[in-house]
N, C-alpha and C positions, 0 to 999 in steps of 0.2 A: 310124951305119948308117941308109940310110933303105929303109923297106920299104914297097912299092905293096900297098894291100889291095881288096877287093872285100866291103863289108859289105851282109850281107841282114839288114834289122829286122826284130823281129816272128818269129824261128824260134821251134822249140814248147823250146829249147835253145841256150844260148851253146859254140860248138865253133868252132877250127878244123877246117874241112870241106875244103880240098883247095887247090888251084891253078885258076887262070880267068886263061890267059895267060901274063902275067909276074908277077901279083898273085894273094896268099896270099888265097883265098877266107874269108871267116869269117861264121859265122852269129851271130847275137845276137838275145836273147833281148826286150831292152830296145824301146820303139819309138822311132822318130827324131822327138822332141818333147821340146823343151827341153833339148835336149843328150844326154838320159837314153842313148841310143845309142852315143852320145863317148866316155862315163863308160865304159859296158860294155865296151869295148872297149881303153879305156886299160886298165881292172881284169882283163880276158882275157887282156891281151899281156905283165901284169904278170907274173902268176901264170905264165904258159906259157914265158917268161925269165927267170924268179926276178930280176926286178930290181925295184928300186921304181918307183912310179908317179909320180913326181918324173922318173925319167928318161925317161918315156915323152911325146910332144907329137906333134897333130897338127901337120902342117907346112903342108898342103895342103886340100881336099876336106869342107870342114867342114860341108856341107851338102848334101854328093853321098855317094853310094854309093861310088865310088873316093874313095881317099884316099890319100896319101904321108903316112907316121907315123916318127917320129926316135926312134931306142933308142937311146940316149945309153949307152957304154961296152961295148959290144957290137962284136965286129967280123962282117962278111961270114961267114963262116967257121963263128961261133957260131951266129948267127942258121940260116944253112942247115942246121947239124949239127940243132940242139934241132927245127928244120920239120923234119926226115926224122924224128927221130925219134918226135914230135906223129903223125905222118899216118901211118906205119908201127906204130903201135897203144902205142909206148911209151908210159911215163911217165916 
């Protein structure tokens, strides 16, 4: 599964925050120096899929704010369930 994202550096908090288009907006905390932003965000999508960070790779974007990132053993479906239920206040 690949998911288009929108990362903001530098929030005063790592969250997903919403939608911006067709891409999962997310805020992180980390700033975009030396990868540290990459890392945060691989360890955010980790945690927020319960999958390991092993399965997680950017594909795309590695130096932009948009990015195309690969969740490896996930399908469409999961991925959309676990976002609705992220932004809809679950856990």
């Amino acid at each position: 599964m690949i998911l288009s994202v929108r990362v903001i550096p530098r929030a005063s908090k790592s969250a997903i925050a919403g939608r911006r288009g067709d891409a999962v907006l997310i805020r992180l905390s980390a700033p975009p120096v030396e990868g540290a932003a990459n890392e945060a965000l691989i360890e955010l999508l980790a945690k927020a899929f319960s999958i390991p960070r092993r399965q997680i790779s950017i594909v795309s974007g590695e130096t932009s704010r948009d990015k195309r990132v690969a969740l490896e053993g996930l399908t469409e479906g999961d991925v959309a369930a676990r976002l609705s239920a992220i932004l809809n206040g679950e856990r």
